[in-house]
Backbone as CSV, one residue per row, in Angstrom:
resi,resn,N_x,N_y,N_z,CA_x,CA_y,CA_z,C_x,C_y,C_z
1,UNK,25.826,45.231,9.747,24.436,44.905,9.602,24.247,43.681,8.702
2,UNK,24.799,43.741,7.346,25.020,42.198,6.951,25.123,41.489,7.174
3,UNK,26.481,41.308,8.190,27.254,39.905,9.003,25.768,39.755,9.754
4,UNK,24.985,40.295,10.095,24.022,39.898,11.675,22.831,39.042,10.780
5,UNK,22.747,40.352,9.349,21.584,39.298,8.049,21.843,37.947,7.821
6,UNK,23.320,37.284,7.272,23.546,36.991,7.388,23.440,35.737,7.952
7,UNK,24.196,35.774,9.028,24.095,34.968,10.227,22.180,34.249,10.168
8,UNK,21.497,35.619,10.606,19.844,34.896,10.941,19.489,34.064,9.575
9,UNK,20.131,34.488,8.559,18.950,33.712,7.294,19.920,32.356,7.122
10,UNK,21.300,31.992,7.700,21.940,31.192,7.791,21.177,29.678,8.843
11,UNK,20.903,30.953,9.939,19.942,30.071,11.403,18.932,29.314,10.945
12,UNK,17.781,30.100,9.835,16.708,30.279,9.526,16.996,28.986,8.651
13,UNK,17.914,29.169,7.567,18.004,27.585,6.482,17.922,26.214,7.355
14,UNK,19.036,26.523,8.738,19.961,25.622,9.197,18.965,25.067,10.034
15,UNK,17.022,25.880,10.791,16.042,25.177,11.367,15.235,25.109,10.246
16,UNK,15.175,25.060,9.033,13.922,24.817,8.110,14.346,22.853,7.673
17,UNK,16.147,22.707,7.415,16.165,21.758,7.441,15.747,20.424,8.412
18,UNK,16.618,21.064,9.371,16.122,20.103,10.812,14.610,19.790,10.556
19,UNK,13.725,20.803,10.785,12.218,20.510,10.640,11.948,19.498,9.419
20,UNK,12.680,19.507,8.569,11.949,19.076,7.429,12.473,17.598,8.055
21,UNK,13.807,17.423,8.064,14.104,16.274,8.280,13.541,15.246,9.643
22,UNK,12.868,16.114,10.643,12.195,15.748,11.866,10.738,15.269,10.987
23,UNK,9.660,15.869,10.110,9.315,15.737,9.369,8.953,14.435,8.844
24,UNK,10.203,14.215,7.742,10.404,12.836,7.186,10.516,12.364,7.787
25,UNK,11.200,12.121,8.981,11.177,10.936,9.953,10.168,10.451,11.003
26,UNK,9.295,11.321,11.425,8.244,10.899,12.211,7.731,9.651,12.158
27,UNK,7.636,8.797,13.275,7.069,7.619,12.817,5.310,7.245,12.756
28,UNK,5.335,6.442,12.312,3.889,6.409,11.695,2.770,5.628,13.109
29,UNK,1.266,6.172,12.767,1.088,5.491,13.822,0.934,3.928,13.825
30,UNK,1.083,3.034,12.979,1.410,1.716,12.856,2.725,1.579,13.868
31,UNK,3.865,2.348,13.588,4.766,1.967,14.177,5.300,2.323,15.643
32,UNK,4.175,3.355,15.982,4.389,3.922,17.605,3.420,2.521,18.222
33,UNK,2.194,2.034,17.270,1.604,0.736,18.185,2.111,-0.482,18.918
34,UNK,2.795,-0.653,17.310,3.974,-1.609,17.385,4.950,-1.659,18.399
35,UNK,5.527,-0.574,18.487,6.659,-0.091,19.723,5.893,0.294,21.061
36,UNK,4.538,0.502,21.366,4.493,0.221,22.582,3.779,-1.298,23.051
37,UNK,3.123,-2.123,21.927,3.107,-3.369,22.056,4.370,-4.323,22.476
38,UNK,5.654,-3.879,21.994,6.357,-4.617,22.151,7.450,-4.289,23.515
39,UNK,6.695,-2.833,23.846,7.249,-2.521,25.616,6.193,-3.496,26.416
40,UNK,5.388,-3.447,25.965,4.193,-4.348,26.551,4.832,-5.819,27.013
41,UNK,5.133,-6.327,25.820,5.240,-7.882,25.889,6.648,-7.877,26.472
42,UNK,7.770,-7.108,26.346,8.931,-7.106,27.273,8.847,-7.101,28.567
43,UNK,7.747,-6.114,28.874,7.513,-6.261,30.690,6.846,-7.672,30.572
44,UNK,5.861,-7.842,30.280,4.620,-8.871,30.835,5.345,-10.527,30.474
45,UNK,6.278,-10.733,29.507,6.698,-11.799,29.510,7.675,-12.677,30.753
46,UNK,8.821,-11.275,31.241,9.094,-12.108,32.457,7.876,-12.310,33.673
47,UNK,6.720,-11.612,34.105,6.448,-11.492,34.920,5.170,-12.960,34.650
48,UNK,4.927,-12.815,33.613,4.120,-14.246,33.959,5.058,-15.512,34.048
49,UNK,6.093,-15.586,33.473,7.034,-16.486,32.866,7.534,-17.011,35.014
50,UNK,8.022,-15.733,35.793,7.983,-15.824,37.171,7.098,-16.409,37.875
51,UNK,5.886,-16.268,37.366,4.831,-16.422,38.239,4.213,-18.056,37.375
52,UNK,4.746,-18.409,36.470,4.498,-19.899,36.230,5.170,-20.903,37.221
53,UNK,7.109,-20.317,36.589,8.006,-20.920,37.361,7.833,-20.875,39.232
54,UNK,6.997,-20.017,39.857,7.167,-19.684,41.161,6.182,-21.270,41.319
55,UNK,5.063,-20.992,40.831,3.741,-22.018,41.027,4.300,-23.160,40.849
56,UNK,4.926,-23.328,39.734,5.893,-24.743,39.746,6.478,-25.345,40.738
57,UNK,7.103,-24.545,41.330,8.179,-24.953,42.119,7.597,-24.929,43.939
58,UNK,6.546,-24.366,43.465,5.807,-24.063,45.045,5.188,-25.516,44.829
59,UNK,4.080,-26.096,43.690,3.555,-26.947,43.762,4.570,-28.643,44.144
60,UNK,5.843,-28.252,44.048,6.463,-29.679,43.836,6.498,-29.987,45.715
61,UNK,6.359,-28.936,46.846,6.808,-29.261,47.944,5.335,-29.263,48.738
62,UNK,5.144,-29.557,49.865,3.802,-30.367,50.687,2.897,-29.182,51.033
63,UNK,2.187,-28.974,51.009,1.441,-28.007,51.673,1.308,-26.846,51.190
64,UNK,0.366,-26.051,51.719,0.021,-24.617,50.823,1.242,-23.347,51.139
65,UNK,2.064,-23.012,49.959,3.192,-22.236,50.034,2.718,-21.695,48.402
66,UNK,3.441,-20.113,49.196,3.535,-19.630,47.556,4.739,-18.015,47.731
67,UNK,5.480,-18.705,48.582,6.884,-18.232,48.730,7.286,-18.169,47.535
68,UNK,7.583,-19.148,46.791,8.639,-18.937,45.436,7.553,-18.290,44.359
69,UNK,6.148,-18.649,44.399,5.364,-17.758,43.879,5.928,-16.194,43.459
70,UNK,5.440,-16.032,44.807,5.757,-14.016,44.827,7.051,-13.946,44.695
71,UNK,8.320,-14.838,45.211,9.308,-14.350,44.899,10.293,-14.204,43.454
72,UNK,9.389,-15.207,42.715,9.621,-14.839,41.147,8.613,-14.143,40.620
73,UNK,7.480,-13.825,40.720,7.184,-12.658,40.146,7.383,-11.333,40.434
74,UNK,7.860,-10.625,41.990,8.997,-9.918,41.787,9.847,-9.620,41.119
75,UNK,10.834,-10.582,40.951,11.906,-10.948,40.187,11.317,-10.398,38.597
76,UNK,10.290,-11.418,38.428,9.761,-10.738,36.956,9.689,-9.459,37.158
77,UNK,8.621,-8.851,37.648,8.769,-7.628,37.804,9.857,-6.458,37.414
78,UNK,10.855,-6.943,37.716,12.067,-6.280,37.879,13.063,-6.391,36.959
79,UNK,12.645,-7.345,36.201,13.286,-7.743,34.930,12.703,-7.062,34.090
80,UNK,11.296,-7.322,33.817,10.741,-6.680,33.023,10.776,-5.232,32.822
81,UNK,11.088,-4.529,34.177,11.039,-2.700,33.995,12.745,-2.540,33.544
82,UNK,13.544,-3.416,33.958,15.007,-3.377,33.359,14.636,-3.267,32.199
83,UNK,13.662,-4.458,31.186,14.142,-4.591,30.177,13.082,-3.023,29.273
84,UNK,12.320,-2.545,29.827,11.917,-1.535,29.496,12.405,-0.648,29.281
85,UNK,13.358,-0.130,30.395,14.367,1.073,30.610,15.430,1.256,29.534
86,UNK,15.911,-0.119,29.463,16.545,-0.602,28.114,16.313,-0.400,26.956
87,UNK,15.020,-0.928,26.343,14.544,-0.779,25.399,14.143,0.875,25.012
88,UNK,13.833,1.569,26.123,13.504,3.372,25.745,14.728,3.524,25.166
89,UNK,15.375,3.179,26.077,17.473,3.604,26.150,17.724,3.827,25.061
90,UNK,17.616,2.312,24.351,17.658,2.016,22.872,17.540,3.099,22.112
91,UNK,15.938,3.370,22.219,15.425,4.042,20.972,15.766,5.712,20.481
92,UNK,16.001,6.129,22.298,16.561,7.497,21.696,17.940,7.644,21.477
């Protein structure tokens, strides 16, 4: 009957710490803003950054095209959720 006392008030220390230490670490809400501002600007930077370079490069040839348009902001697109996936990756 001891060994089983024991054991639970052993369990019991061994989740009061965890909690406490989950606790202290919580992040603040300054810093959850911060961190989804900066998932923000990871996606949205390639995808305009695509869609400059597409317009660029559409504007240098004759006539109304916007082939390289859409096909770099795709591209952004796709960079940008990479670099998202990444960045979660990161954090946990």
């Amino acid at each position: 009957m001891s060994d089983e006392r024991e054991k639970l008030e052993q369990q019991m220390e061994k989740d009061a710490r965890r909690l406490e230490k989950a606790e202290r670490e919580r992040p603040t809400l300054l810093a959850q803003t911060a961190y989804i501002g900066v998932l923000g600007l990871v996606f949205v930077l390639p995808v305009v950054a695509g869609a400059y370079l597409g317009r660029w490069i559409d504007s240098l040839f004759e006539g109304y095209s916007v082939r390289w348009t859409l096909s770099l902001l795709f591209l952004g697109i796709v960079i940008g959720a990479f670099n998202v996936y990444h960045l979660i990756r990161e954090r946990e």
